[in-house]
Structures are given as structure tokens and as C-alpha cells.
C-alpha positions in Angstrom: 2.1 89.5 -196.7 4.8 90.3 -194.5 3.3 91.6 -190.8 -0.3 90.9 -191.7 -2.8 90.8 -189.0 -6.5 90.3 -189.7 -9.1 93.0 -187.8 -11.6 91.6 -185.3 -14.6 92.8 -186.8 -17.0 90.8 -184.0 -17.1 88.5 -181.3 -20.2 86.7 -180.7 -21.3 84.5 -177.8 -23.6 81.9 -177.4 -25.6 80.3 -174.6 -28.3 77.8 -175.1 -29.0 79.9 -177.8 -32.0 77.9 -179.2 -34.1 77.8 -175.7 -36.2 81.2 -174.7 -33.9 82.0 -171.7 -31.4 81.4 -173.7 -28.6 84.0 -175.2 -26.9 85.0 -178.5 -24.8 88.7 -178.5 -22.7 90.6 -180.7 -20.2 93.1 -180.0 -18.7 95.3 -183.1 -16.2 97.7 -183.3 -17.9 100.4 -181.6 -16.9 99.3 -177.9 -14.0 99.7 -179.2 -10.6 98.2 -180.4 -12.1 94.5 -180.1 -8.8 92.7 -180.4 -7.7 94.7 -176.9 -11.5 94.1 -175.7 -11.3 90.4 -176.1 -7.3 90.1 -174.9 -8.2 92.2 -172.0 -11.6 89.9 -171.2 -9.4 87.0 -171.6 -6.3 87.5 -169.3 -8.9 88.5 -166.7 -11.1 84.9 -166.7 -7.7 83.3 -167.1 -6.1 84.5 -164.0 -10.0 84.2 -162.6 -9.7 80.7 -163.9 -6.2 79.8 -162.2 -6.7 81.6 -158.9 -10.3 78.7 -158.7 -7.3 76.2 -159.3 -5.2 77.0 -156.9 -7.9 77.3 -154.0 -9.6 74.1 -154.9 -12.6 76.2 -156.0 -12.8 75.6 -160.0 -16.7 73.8 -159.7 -17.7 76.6 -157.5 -16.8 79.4 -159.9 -18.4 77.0 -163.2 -21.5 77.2 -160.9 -21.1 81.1 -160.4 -20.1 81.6 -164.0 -23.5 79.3 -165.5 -25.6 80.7 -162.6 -25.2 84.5 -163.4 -25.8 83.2 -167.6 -29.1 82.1 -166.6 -30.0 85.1 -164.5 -29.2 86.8 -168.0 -31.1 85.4 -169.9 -34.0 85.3 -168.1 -33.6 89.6 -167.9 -33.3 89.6 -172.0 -32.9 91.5 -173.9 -29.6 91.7 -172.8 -28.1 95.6 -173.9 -26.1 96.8 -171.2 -22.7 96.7 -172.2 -21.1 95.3 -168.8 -23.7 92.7 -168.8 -22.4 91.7 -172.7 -19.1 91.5 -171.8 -19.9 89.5 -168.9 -21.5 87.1 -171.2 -18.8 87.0 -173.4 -15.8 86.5 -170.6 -18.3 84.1 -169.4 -18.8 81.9 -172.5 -15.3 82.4 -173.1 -13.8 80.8 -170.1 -16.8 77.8 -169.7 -15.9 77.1 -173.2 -12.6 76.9 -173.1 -12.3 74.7 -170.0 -14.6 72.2 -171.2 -17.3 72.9 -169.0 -19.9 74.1 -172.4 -19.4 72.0 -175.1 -19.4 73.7 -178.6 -22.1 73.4 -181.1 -24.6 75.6 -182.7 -26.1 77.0 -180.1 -23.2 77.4 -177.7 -20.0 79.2 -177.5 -17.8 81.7 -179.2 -17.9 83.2 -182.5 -15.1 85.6 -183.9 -15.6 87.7 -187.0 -12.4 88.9 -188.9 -11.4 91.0 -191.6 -9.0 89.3 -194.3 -8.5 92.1 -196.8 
């Protein structure tokens, strides 16, 4: 299959998913083009992410970024599109530098289409 690309179908995030404050979302296809949702989400944390490194600020802005999680999911349920992808940029980038570990109640989920 020459070219293929598989559709995002989903993106789910996590965060402490198993406690009562804590969060599980899903975003489908009708935001929009997810695979542009996500890359766009993404670039942003990561130039968040490296601007923290570069003024010595990277624990402040895991502080900031777990801080405005909780004030989330204590305002559940959680429906207002800005405050999904906030979630999901959130878990992204606290995932992915280490700062929430991975397991079944925490972090990212992507859904894809193979056919």
C-alpha cells in the first residue's frame, strides 16, 4: 500500500482517571480534521515546552500545566471544547516529558482507522 496513511478517528486523554476529580475525554472527528487538531496542539506545547527550557522555568510550567488539570476536574463534566483541548495539549506534553507516567488511568490514547 503505496502512500497509505491511517485516519485519526480519536484522541483520548487521561488524568487520574480512576479518582472522582479525576478526567477521561474523547475528541472525534467532528472538531474537525483530528490529525491537523493534534499536530496543531502539539507544535504549540512543544515550543511552550522549549521556551520553559530556555528560561529555566520547565517545573514552573509542569506546576501550571497539573494545576489547571485539577481545577478541571474538579468543574466536571468537562464539555467545553477549549477546555478539552486544553486537557489533551496538557496530558500530551506532561506525558511526553516524563512528568505523568503512563498506565491505565493516565495519558494519551489515539484511535485510528486501518482500512
Amino acid at each position: 500500500m503505496l502512500g497509505f496513511m491511517p485516519k485519526l478517528l480519536a484522541i483520548s486523554a487521561f488524568y487520574r482517571n480512576n479518582e472522582p476529580q479525576g478526567i477521561g475525554i474523547t475528541i472525534t472527528h467532528e472538531v474537525g480534521n483530528l490529525d491537523q487538531v493534534f499536530r496543531l496542539l502539539k507544535d504549540s506545547y512543544d515550543a511552550m515546552w522549549e521556551e520553559s527550557e530556555a528560561d529555566d522555568e520547565t517545573d514552573t510550567l509542569t506546576a501550571d500545566l497539573f494545576a489547571q488539570l485539577q481545577a478541571i476536574g474538579q468543574s466536571k463534566p468537562c464539555s467545553d471544547p477549549r477546555k478539552m483541548l486544553l486537557v489533551i495539549g496538557n496530558v500530551y506534553l506532561l506525558e511526553r516529558v516524563g512528568a505523568l507516567i503512563t498506565d491505565e488511568f493516565n495519558g494519551m490514547q489515539f484511535l485510528y482507522d486501518r482500512t
